[in-house]
C-alpha positions in Angstrom: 0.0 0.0 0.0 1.3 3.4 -0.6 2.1 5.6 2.6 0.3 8.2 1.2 -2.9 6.7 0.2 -6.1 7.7 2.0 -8.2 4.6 3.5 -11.3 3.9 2.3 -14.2 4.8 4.7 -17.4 3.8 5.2 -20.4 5.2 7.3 -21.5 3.2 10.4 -25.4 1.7 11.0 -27.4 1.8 13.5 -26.5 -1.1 16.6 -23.1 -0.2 15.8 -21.6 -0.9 19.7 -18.4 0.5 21.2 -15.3 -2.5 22.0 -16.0 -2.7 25.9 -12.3 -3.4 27.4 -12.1 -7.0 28.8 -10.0 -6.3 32.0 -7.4 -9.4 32.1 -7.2 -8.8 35.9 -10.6 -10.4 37.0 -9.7 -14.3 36.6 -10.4 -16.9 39.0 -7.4 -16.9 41.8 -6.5 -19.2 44.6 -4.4 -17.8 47.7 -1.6 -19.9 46.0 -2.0 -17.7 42.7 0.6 -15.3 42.2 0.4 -11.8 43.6 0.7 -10.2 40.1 -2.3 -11.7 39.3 -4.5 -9.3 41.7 -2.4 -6.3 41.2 -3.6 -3.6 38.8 0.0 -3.0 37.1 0.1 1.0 36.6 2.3 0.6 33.4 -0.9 -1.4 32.1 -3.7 0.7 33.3 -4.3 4.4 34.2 -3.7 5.6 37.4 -7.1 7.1 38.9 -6.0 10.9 40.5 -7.3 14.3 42.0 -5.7 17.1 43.5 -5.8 17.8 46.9 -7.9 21.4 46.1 -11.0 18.9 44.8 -13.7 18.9 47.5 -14.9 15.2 49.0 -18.4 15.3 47.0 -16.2 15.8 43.4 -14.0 12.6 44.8 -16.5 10.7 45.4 -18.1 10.8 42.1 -14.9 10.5 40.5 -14.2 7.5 42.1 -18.3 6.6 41.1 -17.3 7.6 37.8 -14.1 5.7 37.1 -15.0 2.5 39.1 -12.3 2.6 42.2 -12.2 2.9 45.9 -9.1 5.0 45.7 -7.7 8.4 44.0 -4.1 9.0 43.6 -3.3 12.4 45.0 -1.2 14.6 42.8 -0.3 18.4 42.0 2.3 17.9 39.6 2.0 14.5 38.2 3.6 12.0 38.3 4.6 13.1 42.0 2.4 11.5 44.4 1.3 13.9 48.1 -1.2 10.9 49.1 -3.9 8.8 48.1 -7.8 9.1 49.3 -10.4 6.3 49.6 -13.6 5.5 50.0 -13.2 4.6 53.7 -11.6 8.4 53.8 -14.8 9.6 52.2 -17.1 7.5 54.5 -15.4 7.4 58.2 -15.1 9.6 60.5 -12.4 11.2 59.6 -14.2 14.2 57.5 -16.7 14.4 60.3 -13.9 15.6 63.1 -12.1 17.7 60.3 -15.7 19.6 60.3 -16.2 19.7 64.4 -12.3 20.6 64.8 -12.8 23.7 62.0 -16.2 24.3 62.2 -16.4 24.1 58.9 -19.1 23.1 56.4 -19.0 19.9 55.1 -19.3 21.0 51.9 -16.0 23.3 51.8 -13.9 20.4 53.2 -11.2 19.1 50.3 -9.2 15.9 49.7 -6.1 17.8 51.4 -8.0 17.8 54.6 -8.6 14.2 55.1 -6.3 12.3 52.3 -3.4 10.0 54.3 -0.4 11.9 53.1 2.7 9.9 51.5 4.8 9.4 54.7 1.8 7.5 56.6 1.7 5.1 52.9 2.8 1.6 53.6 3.9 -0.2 50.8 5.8 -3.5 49.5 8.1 -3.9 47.1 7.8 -4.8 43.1 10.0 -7.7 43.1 8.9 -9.4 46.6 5.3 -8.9 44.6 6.6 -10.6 42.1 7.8 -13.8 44.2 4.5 -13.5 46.1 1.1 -15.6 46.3 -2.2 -13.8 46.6 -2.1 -15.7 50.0 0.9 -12.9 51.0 -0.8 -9.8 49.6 -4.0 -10.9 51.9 -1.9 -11.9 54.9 -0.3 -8.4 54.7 -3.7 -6.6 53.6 -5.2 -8.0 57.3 -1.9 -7.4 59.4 -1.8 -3.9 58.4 -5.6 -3.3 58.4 -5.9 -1.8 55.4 -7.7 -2.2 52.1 -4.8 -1.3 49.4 -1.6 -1.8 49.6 1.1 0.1 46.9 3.6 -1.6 45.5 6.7 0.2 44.9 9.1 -0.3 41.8 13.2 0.8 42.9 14.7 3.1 40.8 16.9 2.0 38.6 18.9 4.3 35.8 16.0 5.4 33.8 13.3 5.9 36.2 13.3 7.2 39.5 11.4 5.5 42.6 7.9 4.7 41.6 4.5 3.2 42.3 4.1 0.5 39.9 0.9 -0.7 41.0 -1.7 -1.1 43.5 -3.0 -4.6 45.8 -6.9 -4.0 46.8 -8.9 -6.0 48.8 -12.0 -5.8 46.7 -9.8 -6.7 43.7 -8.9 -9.9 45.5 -12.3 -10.7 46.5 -13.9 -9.9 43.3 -11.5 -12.5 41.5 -10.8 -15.0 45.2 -15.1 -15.3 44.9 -15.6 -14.2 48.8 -15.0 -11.9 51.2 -11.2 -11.3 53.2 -11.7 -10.7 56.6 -10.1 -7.5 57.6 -9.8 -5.3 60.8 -8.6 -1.8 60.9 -6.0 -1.0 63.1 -4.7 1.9 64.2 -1.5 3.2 63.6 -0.9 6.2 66.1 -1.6 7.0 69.1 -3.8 9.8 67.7 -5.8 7.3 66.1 -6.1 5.4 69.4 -7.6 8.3 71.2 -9.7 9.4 68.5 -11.0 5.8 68.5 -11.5 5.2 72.4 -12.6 9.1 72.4 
C-alpha cells in the first residue's frame, strides 16, 4: 500500500456498539495464585488521581465515575502527596475535620482528610513478584488496610515509583468471597480518637 494513500471509509449503521475493554485482571485466583495476578499494574492501566484542592463530594463521584475505591493524589503529576479512599470519604475522619474547623461539610477538600505519603505503607515490586495472593492478603489483614502500593526501585532510567496497587476488593472480586479485615490503628492519635 502506498504511505500516502487515503483509506477507504465507510459510514457506520445503527447497533453499531463500542469494544467494551475486557479487564485481564478479573480471573479466578486461589491464595496460592501469584500476587501479580490481583495487582492492577500502573504501566498497564491508568492511574485514577485528583488534586488535593477537589472537594470530598467531586471525589466521590470520580471515584463513582471511574469505578475505584481510591484516588491517587497529585499536583504535579507523576509526584504522588497521598492517596484518598472511600473509607476516607465514608469514616469519620471528615466528620472531626468539620467539628475541629467548624467548617461546612461541603468546603472540606481531599487535602484535609487524604493520608499523606509518609503515613503510605507499601511492598516492594520484586517481593510482589515472588509472592502468592495468600501474602498480599496476609499483609492486607496485618496492616488493616484495604490497598496496599507496591513500589518499583529506581533503577537508571526511572526514579522511585508506584508501579501498582493490591486492593482488597480486587482480590475478593476474583478470590469469589470476602477477606476478613480489621482496621488497626497506627498512632496513638488514632487510638484516642477511637477510644474518644
Amino acid at each position: 500500500m502506498n504511505p500516502d494513500a487515503a483509506l477507504p471509509t465507510f459510514r457506520l449503521e445503527r447497533g453499531t456498539s463500542l469494544a467494551q475493554a475486557q479487564p485481564t485482571d478479573n480471573a479466578p485466583v486461589t491464595l496460592a495464585s501469584p500476587a501479580l495476578d490481583v495487582m492492577t499494574d500502573l504501566t498497564k492501566v491508568k492511574a485514577a488521581t485528583t488534586h488535593p484542592g477537589t472537594t470530598l463530594r467531586q471525589a466521590e463521584q470520580a471515584m463513582i465515575y471511574k469505578g475505584v475505591r481510591m484516588l491517587f493524589v497529585v499536583t504535579d503529576m507523576p509526584l504522588i502527596e497521598g492517596l484518598i479512599t472511600a473509607t476516607d470519604l465514608g469514616g469519620d475522619k471528615q466528620m472531626r475535620v468539620v467539628h475541629e474547623r467548624h467548617l461546612p461539610y461541603d468546603e472540606l477538600c481531599v487535602a484535609d482528610v487524604m493520608t499523606e505519603l509518609g503515613a503510605l505503607d507499601a511492598i516492594d515490586y520484586a517481593r510482589v513478584k515472588a509472592a502468592a495472593v495468600g501474602n498480599a492478603v496476609a499483609t492486607l489483614q496485618r496492616l488493616g488496610r484495604n490497598h496496599l502500593l507496591v513500589v518499583e526501585a529506581a533503577t537508571a532510567q526511572t526514579p522511585r515509583r508506584v508501579r501498582g496497587v493490591i486492593s482488597r476488593s480486587q482480590i475478593e472480586r476474583q478470590l469469589g468471597r470476602a477477606i476478613d479485615i480489621t482496621p488497626i490503628a497506627n498512632s496513638f492519635a488514632e487510638i484516642e480518637r477511637a477510644l474518644g
